[in-house]
C-alpha positions in Angstrom: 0.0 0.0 0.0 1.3 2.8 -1.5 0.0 5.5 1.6 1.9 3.4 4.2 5.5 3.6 2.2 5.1 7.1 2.3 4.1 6.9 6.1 7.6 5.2 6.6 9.9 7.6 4.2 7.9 10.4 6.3 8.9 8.8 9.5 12.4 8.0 8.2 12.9 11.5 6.8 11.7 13.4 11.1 14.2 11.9 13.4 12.3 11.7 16.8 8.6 11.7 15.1 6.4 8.8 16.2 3.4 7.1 14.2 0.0 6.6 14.9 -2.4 4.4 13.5 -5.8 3.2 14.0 -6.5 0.0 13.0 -9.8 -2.1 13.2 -8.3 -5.5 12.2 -4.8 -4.7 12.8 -3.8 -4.2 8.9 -2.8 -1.0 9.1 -0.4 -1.4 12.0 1.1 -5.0 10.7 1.5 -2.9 7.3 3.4 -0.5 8.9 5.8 -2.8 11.2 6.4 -4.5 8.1 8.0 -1.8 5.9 9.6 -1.1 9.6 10.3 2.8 9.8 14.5 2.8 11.2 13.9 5.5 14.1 9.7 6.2 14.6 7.6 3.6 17.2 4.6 2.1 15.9 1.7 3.7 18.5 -1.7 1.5 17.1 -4.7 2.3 18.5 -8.1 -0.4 18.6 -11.2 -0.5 19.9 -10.9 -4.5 19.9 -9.8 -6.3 22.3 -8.8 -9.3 20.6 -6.8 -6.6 18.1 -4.9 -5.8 20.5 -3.7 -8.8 21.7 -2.4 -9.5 18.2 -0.4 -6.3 18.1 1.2 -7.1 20.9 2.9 -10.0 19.2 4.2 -7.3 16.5 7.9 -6.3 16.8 7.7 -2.0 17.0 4.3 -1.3 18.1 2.7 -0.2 20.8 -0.6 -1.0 20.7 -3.5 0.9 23.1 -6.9 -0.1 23.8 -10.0 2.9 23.0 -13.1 3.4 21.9 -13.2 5.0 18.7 -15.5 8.4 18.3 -18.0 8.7 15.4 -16.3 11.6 13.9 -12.5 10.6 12.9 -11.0 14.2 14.0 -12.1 13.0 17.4 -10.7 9.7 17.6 -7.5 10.8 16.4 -7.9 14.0 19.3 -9.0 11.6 22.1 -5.8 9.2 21.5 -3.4 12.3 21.4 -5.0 13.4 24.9 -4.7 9.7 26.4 -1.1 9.5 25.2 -0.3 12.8 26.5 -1.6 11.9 30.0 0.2 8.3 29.7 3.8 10.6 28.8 4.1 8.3 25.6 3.8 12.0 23.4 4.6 15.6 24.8 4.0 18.7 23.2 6.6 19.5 20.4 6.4 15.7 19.6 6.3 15.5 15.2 3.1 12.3 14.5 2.4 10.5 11.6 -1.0 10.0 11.5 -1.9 7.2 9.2 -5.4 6.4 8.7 -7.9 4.9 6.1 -11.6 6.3 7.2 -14.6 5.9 5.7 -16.1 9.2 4.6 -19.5 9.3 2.4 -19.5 5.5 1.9 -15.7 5.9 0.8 -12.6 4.8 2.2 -10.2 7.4 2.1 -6.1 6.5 2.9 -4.3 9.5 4.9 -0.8 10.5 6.0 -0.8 13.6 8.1 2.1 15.2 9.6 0.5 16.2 12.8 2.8 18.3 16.2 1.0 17.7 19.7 0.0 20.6 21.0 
């Protein structure tokens, strides 16, 4: 998948960034472990429980277990909070937020260079 090697050159490129995925069935994470970015962590967020168990087992990420919000924009707000209050991110920190949503019965793929604030 084309959107996750650019996800990795991203990472590879911003020494110090982190990624962050959301993954339902774990594809996007286990996509992303396997191009395996040299210096970014793997952050995966799920709202399965049996997911996350599997991620676990992947070398480079760090999977965390959420609900996800109805609007994307908040997911992707809610995990930046709760890894802020865990100290995993701190303000300053460069994310690569990699993400395939469904929009108007579409899926849409996204990188986004994202600093916590």
């Amino acid at each position: 998948m084309k959107v996750l090697h650019s996800a990795v050159v991203l990472a590879n490129e911003l020494p110090r960034s982190q990624s962050l995925t959301f993954t339902l069935k774990g594809l996007m994470a286990s996509g992303l472990a396997a191009l395996r970015p040299v210096h970014s962590p793997i952050l995966a967020v799920t709202h399965s429980a049996e997911v996350f168990r599997q991620l676990r087992l992947l070398r480079a990420v760090q999977p965390f277990l959420m609900p996800f919000a109805a609007e994307p924009d908040d997911t992707i707000e809610n995990a930046v909070n709760h890894l802020k209050r865990a100290g995993i991110i701190a303000v300053g920190d460069k994310l690569i937020v990699v993400t395939d949503i469904i929009s108007q019965d579409r899926l849409i793929d996204s990188v986004q260079l994202r600093t916590v604030i």
